[in-house]
C-alpha positions as CSV (number, residue, x, y, z in Angstrom):
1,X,66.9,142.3,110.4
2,X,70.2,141.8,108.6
3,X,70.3,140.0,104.9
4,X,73.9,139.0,104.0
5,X,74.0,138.3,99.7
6,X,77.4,137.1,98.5
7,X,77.7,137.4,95.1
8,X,80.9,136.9,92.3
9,X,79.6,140.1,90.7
10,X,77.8,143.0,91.8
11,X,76.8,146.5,90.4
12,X,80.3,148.8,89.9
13,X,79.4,151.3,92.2
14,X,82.0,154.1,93.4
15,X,80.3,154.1,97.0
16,X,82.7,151.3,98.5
17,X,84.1,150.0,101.5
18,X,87.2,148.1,103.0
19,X,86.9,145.8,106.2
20,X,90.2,146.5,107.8
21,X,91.6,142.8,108.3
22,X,91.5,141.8,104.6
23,X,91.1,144.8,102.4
24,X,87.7,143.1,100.7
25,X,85.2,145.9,99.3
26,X,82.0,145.9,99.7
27,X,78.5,148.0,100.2
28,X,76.3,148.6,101.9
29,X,72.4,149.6,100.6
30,X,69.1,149.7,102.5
31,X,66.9,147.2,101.5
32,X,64.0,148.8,99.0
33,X,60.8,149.3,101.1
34,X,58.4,147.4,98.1
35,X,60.8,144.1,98.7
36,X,60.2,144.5,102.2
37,X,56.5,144.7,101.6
38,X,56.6,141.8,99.7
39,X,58.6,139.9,102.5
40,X,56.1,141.1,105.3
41,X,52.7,139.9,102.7
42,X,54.1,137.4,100.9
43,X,51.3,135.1,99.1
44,X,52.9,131.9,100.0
45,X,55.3,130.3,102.6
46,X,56.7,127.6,101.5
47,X,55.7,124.6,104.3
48,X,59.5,123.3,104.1
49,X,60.4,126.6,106.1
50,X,59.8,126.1,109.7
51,X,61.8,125.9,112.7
52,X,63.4,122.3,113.5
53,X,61.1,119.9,115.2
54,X,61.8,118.4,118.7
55,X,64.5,116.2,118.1
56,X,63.0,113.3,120.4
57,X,66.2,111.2,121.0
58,X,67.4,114.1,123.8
59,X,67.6,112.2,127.2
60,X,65.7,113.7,130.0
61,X,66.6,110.8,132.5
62,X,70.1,110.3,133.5
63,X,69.3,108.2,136.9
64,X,71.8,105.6,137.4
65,X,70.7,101.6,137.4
66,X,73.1,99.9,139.2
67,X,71.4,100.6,142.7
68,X,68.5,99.5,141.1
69,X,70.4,96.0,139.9
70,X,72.3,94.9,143.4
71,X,69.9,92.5,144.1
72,X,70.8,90.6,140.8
73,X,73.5,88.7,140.9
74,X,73.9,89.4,137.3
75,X,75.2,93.1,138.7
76,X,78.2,92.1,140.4
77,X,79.1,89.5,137.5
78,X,82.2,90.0,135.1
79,X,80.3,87.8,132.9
80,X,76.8,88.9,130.8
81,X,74.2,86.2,131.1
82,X,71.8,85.0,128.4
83,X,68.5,86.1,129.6
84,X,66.8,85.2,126.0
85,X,67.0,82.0,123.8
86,X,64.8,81.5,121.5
87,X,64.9,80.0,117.9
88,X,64.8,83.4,116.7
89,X,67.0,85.7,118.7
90,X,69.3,84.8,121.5
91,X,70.3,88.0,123.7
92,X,73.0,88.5,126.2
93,X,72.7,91.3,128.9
94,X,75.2,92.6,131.3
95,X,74.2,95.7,133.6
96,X,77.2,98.3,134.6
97,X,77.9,98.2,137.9
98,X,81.6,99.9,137.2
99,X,81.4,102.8,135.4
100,X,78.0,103.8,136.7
101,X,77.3,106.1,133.9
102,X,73.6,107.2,132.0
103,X,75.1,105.3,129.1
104,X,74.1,101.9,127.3
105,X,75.4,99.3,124.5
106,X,73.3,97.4,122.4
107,X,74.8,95.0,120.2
108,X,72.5,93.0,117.2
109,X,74.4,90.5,114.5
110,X,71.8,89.4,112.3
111,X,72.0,86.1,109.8
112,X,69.5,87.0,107.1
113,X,68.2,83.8,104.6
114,X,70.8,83.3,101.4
115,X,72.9,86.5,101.9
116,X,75.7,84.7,101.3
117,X,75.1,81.8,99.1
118,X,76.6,83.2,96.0
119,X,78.3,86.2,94.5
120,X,75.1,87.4,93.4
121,X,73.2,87.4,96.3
122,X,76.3,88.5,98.1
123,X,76.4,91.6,96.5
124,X,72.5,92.6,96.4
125,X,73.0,92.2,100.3
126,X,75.6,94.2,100.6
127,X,73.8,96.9,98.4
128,X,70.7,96.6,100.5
129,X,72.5,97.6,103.6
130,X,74.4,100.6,101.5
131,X,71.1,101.8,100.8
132,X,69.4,100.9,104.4
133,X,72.2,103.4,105.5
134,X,71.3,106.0,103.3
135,X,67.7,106.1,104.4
136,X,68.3,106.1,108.3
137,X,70.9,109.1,107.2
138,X,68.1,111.7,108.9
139,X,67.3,109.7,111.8
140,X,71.0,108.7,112.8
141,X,71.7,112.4,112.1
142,X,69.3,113.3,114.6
143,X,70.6,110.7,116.8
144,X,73.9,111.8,116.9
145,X,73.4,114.9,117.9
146,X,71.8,113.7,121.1
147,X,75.2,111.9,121.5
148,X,73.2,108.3,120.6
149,X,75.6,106.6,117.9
150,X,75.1,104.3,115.4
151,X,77.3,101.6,113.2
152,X,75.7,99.5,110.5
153,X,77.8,97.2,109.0
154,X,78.1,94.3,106.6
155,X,80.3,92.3,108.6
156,X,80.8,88.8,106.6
157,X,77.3,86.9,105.4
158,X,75.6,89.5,108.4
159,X,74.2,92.7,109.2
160,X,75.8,94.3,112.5
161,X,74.2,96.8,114.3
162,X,75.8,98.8,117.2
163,X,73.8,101.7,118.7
164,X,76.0,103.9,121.9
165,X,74.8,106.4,124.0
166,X,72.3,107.7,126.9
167,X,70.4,104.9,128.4
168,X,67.1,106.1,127.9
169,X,66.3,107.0,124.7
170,X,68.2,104.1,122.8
171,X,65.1,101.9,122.9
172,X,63.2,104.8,120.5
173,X,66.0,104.8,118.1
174,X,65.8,101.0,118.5
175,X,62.7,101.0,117.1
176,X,63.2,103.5,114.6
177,X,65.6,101.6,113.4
178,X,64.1,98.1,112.7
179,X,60.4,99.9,111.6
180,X,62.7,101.5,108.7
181,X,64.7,97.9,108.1
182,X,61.4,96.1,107.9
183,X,59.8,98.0,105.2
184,X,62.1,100.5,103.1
185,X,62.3,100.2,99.7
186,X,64.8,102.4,97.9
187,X,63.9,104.8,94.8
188,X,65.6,104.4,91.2
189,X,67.6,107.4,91.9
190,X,69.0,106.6,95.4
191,X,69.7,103.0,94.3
192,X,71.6,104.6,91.2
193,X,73.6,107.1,93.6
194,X,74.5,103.6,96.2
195,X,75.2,101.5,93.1
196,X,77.3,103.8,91.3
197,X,79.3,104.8,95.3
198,X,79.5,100.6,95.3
199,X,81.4,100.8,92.2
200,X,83.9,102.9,93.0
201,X,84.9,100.9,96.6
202,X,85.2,97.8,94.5
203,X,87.5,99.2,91.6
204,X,89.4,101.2,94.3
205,X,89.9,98.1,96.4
206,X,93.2,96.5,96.9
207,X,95.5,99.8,95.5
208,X,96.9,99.8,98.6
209,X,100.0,96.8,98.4
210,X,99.1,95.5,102.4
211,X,95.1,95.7,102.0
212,X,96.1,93.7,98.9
213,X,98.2,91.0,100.0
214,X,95.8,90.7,103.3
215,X,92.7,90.3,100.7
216,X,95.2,87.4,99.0
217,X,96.1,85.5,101.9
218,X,91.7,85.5,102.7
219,X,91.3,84.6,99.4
220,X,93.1,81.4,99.7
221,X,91.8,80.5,103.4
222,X,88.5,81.1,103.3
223,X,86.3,78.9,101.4
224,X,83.2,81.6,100.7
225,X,85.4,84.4,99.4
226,X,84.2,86.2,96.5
227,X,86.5,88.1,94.4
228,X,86.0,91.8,93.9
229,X,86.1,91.9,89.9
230,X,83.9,88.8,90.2
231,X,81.2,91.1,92.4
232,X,81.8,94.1,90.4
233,X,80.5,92.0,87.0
234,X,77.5,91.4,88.9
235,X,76.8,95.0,90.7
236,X,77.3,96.1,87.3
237,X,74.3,94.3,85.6
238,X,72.0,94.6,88.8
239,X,68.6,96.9,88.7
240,X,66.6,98.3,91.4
241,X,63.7,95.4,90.2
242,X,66.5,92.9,91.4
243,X,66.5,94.1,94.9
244,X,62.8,94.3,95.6
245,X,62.4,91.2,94.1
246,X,65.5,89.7,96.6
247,X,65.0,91.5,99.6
248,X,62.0,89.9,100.7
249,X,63.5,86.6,100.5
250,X,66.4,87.7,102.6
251,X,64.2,89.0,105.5
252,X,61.9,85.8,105.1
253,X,63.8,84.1,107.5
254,X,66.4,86.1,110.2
255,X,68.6,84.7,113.7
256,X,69.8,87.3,116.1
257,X,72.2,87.5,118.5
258,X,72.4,90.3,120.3
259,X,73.9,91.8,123.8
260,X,72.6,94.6,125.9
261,X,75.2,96.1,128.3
262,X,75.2,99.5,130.1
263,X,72.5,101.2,132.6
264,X,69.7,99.2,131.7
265,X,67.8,96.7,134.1
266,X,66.9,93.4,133.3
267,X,63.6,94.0,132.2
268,X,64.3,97.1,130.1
269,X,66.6,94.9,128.2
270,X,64.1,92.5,127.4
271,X,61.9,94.9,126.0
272,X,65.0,96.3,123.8
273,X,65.0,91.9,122.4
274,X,61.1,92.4,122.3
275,X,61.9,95.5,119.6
276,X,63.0,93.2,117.4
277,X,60.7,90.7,117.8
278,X,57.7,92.8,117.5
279,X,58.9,94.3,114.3
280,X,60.3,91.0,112.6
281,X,57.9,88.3,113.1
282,X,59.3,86.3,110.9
283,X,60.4,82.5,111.3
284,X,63.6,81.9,112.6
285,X,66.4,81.0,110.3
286,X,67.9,77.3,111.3
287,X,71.1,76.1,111.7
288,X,71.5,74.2,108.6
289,X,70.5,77.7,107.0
290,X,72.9,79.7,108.6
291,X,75.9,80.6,106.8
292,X,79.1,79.2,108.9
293,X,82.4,80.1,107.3
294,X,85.4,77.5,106.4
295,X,88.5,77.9,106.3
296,X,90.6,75.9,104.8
297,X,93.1,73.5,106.3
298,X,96.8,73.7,104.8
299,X,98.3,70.7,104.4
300,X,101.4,69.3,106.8
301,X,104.3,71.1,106.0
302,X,103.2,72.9,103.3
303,X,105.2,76.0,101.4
304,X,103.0,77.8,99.5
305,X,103.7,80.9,97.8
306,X,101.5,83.4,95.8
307,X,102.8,86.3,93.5
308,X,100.6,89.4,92.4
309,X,101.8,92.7,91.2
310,X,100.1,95.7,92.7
311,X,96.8,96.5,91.2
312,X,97.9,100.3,91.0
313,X,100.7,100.6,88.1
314,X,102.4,103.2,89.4
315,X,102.8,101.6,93.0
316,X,106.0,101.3,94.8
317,X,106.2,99.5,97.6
318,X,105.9,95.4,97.4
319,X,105.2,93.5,100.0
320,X,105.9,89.9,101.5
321,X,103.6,88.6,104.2
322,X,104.5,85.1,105.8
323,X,101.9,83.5,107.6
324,X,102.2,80.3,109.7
325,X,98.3,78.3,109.8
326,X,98.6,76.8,113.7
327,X,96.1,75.3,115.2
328,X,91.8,75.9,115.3
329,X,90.7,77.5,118.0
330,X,88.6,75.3,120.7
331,X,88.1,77.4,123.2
332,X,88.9,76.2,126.9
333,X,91.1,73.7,125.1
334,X,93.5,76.5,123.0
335,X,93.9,78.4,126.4
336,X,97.2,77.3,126.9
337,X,98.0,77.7,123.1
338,X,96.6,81.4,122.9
339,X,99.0,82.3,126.1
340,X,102.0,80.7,123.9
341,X,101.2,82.3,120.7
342,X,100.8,86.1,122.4
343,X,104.2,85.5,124.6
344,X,105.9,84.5,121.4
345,X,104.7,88.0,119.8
346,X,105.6,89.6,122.8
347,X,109.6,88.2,122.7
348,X,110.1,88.7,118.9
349,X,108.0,91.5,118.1
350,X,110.8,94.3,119.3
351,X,113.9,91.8,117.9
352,X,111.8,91.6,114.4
353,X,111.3,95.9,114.1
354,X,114.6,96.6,115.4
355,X,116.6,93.9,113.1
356,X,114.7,95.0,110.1
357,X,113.6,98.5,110.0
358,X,116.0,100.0,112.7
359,X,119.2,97.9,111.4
360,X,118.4,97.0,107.9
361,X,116.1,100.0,107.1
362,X,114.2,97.5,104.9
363,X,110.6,99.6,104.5
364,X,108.6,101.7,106.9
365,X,106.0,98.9,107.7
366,X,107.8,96.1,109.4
367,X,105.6,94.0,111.6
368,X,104.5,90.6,113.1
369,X,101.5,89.5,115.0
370,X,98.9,86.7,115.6
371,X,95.6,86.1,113.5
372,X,92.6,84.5,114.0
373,X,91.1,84.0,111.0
374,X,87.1,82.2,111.7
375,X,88.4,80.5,115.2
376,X,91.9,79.2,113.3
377,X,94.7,80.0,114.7
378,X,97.6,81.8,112.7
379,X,101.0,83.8,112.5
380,X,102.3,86.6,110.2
381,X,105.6,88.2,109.5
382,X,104.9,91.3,106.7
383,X,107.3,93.9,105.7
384,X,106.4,96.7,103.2
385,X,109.6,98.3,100.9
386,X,109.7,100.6,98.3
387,X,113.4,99.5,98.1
388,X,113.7,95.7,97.8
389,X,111.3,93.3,95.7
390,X,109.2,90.9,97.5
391,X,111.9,88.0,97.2
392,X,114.4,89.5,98.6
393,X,112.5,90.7,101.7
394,X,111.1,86.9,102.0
395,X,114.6,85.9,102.7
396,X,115.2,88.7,105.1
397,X,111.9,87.0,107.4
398,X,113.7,84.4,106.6
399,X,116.8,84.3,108.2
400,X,115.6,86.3,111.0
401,X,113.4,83.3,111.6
402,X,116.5,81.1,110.9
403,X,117.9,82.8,114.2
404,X,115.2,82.6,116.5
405,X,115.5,79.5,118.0
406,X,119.3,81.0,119.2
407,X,117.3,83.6,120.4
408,X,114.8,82.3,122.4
409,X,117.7,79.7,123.9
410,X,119.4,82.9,125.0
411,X,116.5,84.5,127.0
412,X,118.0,84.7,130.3
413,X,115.3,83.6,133.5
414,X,114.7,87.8,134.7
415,X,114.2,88.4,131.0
416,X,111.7,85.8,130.1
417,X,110.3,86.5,133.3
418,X,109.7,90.1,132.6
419,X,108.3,89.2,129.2
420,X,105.3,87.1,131.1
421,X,104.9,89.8,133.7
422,X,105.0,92.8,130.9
423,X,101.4,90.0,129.0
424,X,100.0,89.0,132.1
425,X,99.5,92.9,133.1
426,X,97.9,94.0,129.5
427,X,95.6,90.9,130.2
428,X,94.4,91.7,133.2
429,X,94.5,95.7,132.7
430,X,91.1,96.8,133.4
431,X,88.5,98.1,130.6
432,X,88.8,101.8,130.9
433,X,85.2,102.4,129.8
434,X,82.0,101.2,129.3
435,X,82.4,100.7,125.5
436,X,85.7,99.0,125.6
437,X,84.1,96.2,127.8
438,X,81.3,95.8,125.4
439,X,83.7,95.5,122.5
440,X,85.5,93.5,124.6
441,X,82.7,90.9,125.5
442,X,81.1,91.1,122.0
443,X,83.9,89.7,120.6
444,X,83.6,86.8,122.4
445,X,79.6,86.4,121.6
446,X,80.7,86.7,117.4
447,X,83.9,84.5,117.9
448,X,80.9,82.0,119.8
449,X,83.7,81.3,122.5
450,X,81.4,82.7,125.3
451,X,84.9,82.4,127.3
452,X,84.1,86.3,129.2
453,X,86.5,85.9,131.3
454,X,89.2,84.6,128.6
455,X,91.7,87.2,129.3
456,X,92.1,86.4,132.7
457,X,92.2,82.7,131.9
458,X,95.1,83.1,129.5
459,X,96.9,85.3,132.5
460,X,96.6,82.1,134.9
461,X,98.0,79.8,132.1
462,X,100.7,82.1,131.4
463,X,102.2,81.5,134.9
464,X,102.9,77.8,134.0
465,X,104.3,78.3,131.0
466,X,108.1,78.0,130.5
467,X,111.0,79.2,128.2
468,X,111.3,75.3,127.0
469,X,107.5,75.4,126.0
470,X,107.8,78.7,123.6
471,X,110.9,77.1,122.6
472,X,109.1,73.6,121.3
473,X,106.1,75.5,120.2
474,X,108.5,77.6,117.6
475,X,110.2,74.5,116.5
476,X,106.4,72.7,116.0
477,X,104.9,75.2,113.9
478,X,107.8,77.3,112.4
479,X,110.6,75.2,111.9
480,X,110.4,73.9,108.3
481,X,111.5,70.4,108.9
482,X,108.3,69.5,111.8
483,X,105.3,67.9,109.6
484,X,103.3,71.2,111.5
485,X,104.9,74.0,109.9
486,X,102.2,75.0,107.3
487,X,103.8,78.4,105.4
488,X,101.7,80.6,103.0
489,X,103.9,83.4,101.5
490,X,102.0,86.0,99.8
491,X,104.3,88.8,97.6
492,X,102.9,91.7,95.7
493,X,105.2,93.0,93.6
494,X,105.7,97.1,93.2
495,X,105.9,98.6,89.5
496,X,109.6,98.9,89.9
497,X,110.3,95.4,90.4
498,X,110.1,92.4,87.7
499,X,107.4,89.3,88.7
500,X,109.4,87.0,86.1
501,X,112.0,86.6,89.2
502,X,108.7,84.8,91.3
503,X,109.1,82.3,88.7
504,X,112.6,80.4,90.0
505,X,111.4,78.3,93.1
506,X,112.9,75.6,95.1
507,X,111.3,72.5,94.8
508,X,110.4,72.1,98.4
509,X,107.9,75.2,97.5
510,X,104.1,75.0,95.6
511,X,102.9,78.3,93.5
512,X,99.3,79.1,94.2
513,X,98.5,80.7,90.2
514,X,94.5,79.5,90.7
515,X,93.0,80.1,94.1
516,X,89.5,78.8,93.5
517,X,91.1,75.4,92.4
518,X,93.8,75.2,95.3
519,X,90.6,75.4,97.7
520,X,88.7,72.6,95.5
521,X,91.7,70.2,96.7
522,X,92.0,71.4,100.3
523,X,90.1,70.5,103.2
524,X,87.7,72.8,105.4
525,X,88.0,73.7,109.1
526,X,84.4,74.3,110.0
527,X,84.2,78.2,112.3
């Protein structure tokens, strides 16, 4: 047996050595034969030193479904199929007939009773899945190591749970999983250690000038969006005797959705639904009960502008983010309107980064692209300067957008062609794994579109569509004279720059200084 002791001090002894690599001394002593004696009879092992257990998430089946599945039609569908709805859970399931790998996806999203009905209880949600986390550290651990992943997330008013990995054993982690949910309750001391990590996100949020000015623009859209110095003065008054005395209530009364998608058969997936059944029998939350976002509706032809300066003193860069509200999303109806908005990002996107970082060397974040904020529609020019305050760079976006129409006129036939051809391919570019298709299709199940086969849709509409429609789409939503062109400008202004220039406006433009009371005014667009 060897025994290696590293020490910062030893007994000066005259008897030393030097590895050859690094010169570092050191000696070498045979180990005293009482201490071995005392190793070889010691009165007492201490029961935390044993060898690891079995770790029990290993796979020993890797036997392949999909031959199992061909009868199904289900198999050779592009589309998962709801094979559970109940008022509880409602569970999609999609077997893999493409990849044809051991692996599965398991997707849960569950609505949990007054998570989100104030700041308060807000925040004690989002603490109780911090501290949920912490306590399935030693089982995802163990997990992970047999290549079985796991996400937990607080993902709006929900808890999101994403488990990857080998087929088989992803039920027993499964069930792990929701047996811990069901019935933790966290100790003074790891509640102090979440609280006090909680803390620090919140005061840290926000330092960086685009996290900021993304966090303003939300703040003005959304109608249930809590501040962060607002949910820090509550985190900082919470005790561990206001959880358990919450947490109860919020798993009184749950609603999951959930997809299953990978090398699982039909009837394996319904045990995986099952799981969570058998270990929540709870009632089912209802509709009126379940928290659905709003967003609020800009008026026609609105020009609304919002100033900040950075939350970090010492911050640089200032940024200006233009964002155009279009239209709600409807699903089959927005089709058309989805193709038009993603060629029109397409066209400009190159135009914009080479006209203003290339040419004008304005910042190094220059960018534009579509947003979809809760099934609404939007548009957003941002660039990011170190150089140029936030008013200046506004009028850069500006005129570039001045010139666009001239632009898009220009577009000969081959080029505009080539610009369909280049979107069409990307939308119908096949998944190139198992994971990207589930990602793919679960965004469809949270967006509750349940349009699968939406990028191929959008590719067929794009066909139809011609240079005269992007043309009249830009001058309906961006040009500032149509009654549709709703603006919301959002500049954060860098230490080196002075707010007091935010304060000359045209007339034509509205200053947002009171976000709560611009949203009392406005009306919603339900998700």
């Amino acid at each position: 047996m060897r025994v290696d002791v590293v020490s910062k001090s030893f007994l000066k002894s005259e008897d030393f050595q030097y590895e050859p690599w690094f010169g570092s001394r050191y000696v070498e002593e045979d180990i005293a034969q009482n201490l071995m004696e005392l190793w070889r009879n010691s009165p007492e092992i201490d029961s935390a030193l044993h060898l690891p257990s079995k770790n029990e998430f290993i796979p020993s089946d890797f036997s392949i479904r999909a031959s199992d599945t061909c009868v199904d039609d289900s198999a050779n569908s592009t589309s998962p199929r709801c094979i559970v709805d109940e008022a509880l859970i409602k569970f999609w399931y999609k077997p893999d007939s493409i990849f044809k790998v051991p692996r599965a996806n398991t997707f849960f999203r569950i609505s949990m009773k007054g998570g989100y009905a104030d700041v308060k209880s807000c925040v004690l949600s989002e603490l109780f899945i911090h501290l949920l986390k912490d306590e399935l550290n030693e089982i995802t651990y163990q997990a992970s190591v047999a290549k079985l992943e796991t996400s937990v997330a607080y993902v709006g008013d929900m808890l999101e749970l994403k488990v990857y990995g080998f087929s088989e054993k992803l039920p027993v982690l499964l069930s792990k999983f929701f047996s811990v949910s069901k019935s933790f309750m966290p100790t003074d001391d790891r509640f102090k250690v979440i609280k006090e990590d909680m803390k620090r996100a919140l005061k840290n949020s926000n330092m960086k000038p685009l996290s900021h000015s993304t966090y303003l623009r939300l703040q003005v859209l959304c109608e249930s969006f809590y501040d962060v110095d607002e949910k820090l003065h509550y985190l900082n008054d919470l005790c561990l005797d206001d959880l358990k005395a919450f947490v109860p209530g919020l798993l009184s009364q749950l609603y999951v959705e959930g997809l299953c998608h990978g090398n699982l058969s039909k009837e394996e997936a319904i045990s995986i639904s099952n799981i969570f059944k058998m270990n929540f029998p709870v009632n089912p939350l209802p509709i009126e009960l379940r928290h659905a976002e709003q967003v609020i509706c800009l008026p026609s032809g609105v020009n609304l502008v919002r100033n900040v300066s950075v939350k970090n003193k010492s911050e640089k860069n200032s940024v200006a983010e233009l964002y155009f509200q279009i239209e709600p999303d409807f699903g089959l109806g927005s089709i058309k309107l989805k193709a038009l908005i993603d060629l029109f990002e397409e066209i400009v996107e190159e135009p914009f980064f080479n006209q203003l970082r290339t040419k004008e060397q304005l910042g190094y974040v220059v960018e534009c692209s579509p947003r979809v904020t809760y099934r609404v529609f939007g548009f957003c020019f941002c660039i990011q300067s170190s150089e140029y305050n936030p008013v200046y760079l506004q009028g850069r976006i500006d005129n570039f957008l001045n010139g666009l129409e001239e632009l898009l006129d220009g577009l000969d036939g081959h080029s505009f062609e080539n610009y369909k051809s280049g979107l069409m391919a990307k939308l119908l570019e096949k998944d190139p794994s198992l994971t990207y298709e589930s990602n793919r299709l679960w965004n469809q199940i949270v967006e509750k579109r349940y349009i699968f086969d939406f990028p191929k849709k959008e590719a067929e509409e794009l066909r139809h569509i011609t240079k005269h429609d992007v043309v009249e789409w830009y001058k309906t939503y961006f040009k500032p004279s149509s009654p549709k062109c709703r603006r919301l400008l959002i500049r954060v202004w860098g230490c080196n720059t002075d707010l007091k220039e935010a304060e000359a406006l045209p007339e034509s433009v509205q200053a947002i200084t009171d976000a709560a009371a611009f949203k009392m005014q406005s009306n919603m667009q339900n998700e």
